[in-house]
LOGUVEX-282677 format. One record per residue (C-alpha): x, y, z; residue in one letter. Coordinates in steps of 0.25 Angstrom, whole numbers, padded with zeros to 4 digits. Example, Ala and Ser with C-alpha at 12.3 -4.5 7.8 and 13.67 -1.06 7.14 Angstrom:
<lumdo east="0049" north="-0018" up="0031" res="A"/>
<lumdo east="0055" north="-0004" up="0029" res="S"/>
END
This chain:
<lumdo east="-0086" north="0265" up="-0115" res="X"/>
<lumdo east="-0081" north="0278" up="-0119" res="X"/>
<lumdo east="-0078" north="0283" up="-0105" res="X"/>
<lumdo east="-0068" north="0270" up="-0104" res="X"/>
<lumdo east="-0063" north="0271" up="-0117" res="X"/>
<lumdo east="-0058" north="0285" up="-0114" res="X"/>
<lumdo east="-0053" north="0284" up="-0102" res="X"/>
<lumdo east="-0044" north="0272" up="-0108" res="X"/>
<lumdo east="-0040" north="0280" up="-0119" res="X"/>
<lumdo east="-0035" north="0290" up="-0108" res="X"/>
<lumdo east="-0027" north="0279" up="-0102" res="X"/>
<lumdo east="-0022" north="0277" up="-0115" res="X"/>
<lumdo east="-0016" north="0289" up="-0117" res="X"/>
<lumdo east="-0013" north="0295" up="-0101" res="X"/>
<lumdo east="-0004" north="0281" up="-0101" res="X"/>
<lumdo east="0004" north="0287" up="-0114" res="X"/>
<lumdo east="0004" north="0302" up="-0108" res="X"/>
<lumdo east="0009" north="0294" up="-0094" res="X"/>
<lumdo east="0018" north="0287" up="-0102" res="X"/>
<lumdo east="0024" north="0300" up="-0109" res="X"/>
<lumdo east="0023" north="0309" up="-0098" res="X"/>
<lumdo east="0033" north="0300" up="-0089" res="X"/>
<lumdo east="0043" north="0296" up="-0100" res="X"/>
<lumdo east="0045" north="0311" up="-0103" res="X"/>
<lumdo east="0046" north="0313" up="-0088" res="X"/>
<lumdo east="0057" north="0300" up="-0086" res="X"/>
<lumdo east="0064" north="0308" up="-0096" res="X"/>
<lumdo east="0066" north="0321" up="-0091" res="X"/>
<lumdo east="0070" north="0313" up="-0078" res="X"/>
<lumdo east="0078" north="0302" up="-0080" res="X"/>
<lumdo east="0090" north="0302" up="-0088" res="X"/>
<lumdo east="0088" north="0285" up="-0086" res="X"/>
<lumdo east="0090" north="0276" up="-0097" res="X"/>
<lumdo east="0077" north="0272" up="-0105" res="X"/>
<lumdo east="0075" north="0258" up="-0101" res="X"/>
<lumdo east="0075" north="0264" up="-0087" res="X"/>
<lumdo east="0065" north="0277" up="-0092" res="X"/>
<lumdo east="0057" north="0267" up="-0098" res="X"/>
<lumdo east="0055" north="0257" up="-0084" res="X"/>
<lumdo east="0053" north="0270" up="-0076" res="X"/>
<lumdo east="0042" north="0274" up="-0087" res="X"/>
<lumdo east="0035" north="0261" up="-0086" res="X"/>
<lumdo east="0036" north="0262" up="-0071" res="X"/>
<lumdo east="0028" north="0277" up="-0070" res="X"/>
<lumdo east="0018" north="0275" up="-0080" res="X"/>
<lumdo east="0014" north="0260" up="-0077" res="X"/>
<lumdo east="0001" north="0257" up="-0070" res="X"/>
<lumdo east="0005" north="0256" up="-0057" res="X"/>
<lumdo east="0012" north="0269" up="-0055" res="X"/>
<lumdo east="0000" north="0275" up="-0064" res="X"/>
<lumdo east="-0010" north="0269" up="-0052" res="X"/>
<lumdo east="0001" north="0273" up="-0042" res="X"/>
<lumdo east="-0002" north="0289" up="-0046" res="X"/>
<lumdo east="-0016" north="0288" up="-0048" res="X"/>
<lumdo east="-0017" north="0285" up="-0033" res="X"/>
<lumdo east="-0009" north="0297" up="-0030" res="X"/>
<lumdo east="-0017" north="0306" up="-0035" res="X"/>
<lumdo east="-0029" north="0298" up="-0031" res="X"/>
<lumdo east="-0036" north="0296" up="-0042" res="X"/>
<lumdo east="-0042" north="0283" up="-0039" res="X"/>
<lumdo east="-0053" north="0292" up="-0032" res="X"/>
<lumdo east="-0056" north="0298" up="-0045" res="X"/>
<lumdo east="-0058" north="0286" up="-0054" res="X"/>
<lumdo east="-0074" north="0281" up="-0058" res="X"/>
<lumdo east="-0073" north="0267" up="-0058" res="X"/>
<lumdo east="-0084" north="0260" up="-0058" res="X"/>
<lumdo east="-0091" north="0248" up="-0045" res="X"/>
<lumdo east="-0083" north="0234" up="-0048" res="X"/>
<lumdo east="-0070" north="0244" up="-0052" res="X"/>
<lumdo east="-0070" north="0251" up="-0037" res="X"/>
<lumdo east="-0075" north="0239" up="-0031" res="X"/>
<lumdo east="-0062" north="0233" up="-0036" res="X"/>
<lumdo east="-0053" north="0244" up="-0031" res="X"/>
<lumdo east="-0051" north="0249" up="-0045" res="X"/>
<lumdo east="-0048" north="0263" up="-0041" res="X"/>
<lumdo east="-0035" north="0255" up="-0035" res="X"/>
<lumdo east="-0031" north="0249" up="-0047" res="X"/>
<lumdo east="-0018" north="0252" up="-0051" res="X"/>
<lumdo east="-0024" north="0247" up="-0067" res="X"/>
<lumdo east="-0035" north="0256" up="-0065" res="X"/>
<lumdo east="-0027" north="0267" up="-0058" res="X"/>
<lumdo east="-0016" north="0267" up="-0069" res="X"/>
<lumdo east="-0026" north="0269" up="-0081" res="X"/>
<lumdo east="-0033" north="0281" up="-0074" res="X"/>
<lumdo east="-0021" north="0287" up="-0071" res="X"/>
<lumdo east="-0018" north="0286" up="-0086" res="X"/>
<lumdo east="-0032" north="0290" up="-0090" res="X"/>
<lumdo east="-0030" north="0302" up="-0084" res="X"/>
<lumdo east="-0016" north="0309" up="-0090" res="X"/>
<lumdo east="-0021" north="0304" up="-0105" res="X"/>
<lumdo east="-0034" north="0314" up="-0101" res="X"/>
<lumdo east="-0025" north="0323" up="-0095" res="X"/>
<lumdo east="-0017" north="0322" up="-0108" res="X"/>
<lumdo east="-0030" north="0324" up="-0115" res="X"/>
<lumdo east="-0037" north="0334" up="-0108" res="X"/>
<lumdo east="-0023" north="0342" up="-0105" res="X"/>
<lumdo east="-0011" north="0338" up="-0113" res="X"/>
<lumdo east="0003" north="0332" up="-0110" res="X"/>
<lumdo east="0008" north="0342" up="-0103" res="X"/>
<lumdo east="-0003" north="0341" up="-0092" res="X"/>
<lumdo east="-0004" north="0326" up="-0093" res="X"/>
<lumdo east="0013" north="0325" up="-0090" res="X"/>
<lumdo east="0011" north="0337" up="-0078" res="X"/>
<lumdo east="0000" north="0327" up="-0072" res="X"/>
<lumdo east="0010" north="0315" up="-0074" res="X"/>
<lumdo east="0022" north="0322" up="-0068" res="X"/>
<lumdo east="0013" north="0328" up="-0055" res="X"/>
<lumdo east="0007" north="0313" up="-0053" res="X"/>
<lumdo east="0018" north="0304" up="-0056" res="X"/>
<lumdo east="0030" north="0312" up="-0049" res="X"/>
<lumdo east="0030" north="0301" up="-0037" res="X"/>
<lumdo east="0032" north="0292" up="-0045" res="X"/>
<lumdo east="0042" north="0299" up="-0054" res="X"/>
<lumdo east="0048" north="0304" up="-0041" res="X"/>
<lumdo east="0049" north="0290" up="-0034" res="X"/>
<lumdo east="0056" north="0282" up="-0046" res="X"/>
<lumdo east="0044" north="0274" up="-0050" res="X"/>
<lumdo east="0051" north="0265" up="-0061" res="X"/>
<lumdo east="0066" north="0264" up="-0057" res="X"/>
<lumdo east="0066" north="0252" up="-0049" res="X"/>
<lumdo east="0063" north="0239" up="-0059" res="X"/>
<lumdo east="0052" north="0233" up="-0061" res="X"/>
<lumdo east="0047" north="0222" up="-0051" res="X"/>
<lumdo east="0046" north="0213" up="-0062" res="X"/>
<lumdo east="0058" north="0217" up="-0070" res="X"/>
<lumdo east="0065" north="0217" up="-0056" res="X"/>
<lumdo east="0060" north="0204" up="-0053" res="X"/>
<lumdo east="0065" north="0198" up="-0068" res="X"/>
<lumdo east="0078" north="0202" up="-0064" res="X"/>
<lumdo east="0080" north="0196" up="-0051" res="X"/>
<lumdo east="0075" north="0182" up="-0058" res="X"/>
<lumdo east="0085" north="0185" up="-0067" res="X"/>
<lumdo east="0096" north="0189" up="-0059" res="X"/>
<lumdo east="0095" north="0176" up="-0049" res="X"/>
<lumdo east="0095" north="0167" up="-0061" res="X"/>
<lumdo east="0081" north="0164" up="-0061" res="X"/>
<lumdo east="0068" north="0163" up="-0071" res="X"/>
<lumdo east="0061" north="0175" up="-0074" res="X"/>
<lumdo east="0049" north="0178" up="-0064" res="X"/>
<lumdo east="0036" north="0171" up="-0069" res="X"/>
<lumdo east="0023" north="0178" up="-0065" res="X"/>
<lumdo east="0011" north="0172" up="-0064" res="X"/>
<lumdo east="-0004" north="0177" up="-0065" res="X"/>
<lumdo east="-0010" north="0170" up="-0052" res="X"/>
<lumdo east="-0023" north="0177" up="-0051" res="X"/>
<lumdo east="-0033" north="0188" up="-0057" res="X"/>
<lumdo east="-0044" north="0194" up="-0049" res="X"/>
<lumdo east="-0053" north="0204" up="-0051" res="X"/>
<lumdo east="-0061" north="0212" up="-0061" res="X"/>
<lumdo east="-0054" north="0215" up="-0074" res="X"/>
<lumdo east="-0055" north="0230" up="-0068" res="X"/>
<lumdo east="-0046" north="0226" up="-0055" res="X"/>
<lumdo east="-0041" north="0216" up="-0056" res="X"/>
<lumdo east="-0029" north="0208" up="-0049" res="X"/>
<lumdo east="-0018" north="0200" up="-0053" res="X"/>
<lumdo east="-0011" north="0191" up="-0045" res="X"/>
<lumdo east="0003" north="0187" up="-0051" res="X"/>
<lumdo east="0015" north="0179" up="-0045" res="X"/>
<lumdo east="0028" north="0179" up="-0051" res="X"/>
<lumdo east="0038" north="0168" up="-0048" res="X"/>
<lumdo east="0054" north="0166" up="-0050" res="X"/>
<lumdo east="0056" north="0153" up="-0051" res="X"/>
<lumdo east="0064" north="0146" up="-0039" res="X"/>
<lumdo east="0063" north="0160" up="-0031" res="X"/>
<lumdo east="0049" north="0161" up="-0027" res="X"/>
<lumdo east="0035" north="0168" up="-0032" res="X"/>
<lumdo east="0027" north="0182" up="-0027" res="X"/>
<lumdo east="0014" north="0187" up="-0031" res="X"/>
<lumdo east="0007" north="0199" up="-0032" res="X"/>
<lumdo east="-0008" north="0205" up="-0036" res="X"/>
<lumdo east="-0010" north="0218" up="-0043" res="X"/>
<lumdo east="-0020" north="0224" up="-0053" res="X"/>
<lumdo east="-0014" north="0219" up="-0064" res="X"/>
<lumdo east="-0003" north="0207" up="-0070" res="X"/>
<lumdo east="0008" north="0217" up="-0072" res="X"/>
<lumdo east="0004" north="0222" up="-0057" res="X"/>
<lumdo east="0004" north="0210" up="-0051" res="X"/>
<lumdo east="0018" north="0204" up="-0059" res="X"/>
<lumdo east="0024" north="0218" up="-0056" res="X"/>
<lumdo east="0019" north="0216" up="-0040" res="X"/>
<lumdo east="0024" north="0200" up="-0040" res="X"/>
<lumdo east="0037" north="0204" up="-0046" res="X"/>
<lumdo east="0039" north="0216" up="-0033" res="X"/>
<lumdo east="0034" north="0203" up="-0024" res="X"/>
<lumdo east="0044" north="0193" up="-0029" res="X"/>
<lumdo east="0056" north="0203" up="-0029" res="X"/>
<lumdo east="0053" north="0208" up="-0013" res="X"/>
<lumdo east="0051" north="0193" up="-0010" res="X"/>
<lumdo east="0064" north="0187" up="-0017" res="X"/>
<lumdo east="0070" north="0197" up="-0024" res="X"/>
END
């Protein structure tokens, strides 16, 4: 219990140094306005791009997880990804202090930084908009199936416009999959 307790207090905090770290270094940056600060924000400390650099720096081969959690391809799950990748700048943070945890964030996240992750709109946000603007109800997403251990498992979501057509798409959690539906139905009809 206490080994899980930590290392959840750990994500607790690495998510709040992440958080700070790349708002600090938006700022120095960008001279964007703070709607747009804030959306690039979101992007580069959300769970996906966390999971994203985790793999570049191959730390899936460094994370202990137990039987069922390899079995079920844990050490690729973005969700599990994501919250080590935390863990690990809030014991950075701990063992060497912010100015160590922000060099590590800056080294590690410059690709994404680099690459503009965050300035295009959100696929749902995006997808909103369309419905919108071609005079049509808002996108309605629906939860078709969960499969899977609580640890892994996979979401299976639709979203539909009415009177223009529906796409689905899996991930490893209902944001994911929503946010992967959303991408589907824009590339299909958008």
């Amino acid at each position: 219990m206490g080994e899980a307790r930590d290392y959840q207090r750990l994500e607790f905090l690495g998510d709040r140094v992440l958080g700070l770290a790349i708002a600090e270094w938006l700022h120095e940056k960008s001279d964007a306005a703070e709607g747009k600060l804030s959306q690039r924000l979101n992007a580069l400390v959300s769970r996906e791009t966390c999971a994203d650099v985790a793999r570049h720096i191959a730390l899936p081969s460094h994370i202990r997880l137990g039987k069922q959690a390899r079995d079920d391809g844990g050490t690729q799950s973005d969700n599990i990804l994501g919250d080590v990748m935390e863990a690990l700048i809030g014991a950075l943070f701990v063992e060497r202090g912010f100015d160590a945890a922000r060099a590590f964030v800056r080294r590690v996240w410059d690709k994404p930084m680099a690459t503009g992750t965050g300035q295009r709109k959100h696929p749902k946000a995006a997808l909103q908009e369309w419905a919108a603007g071609n005079r049509r109800k808002p996108p309605v997403y629906t939860l078709v199936a969960r499969e899977g251990p609580d640890h892994a498992a996979r979401f299976t979501v639709s979203v539909e416009v009415k009177g223009v057509g529906t796409a689905s798409a899996t991930g490893s959690s209902k944001q994911e999959a929503e946010t992967s539906a959303a991408r589907a139905f824009m590339q299909d009809f958008g």
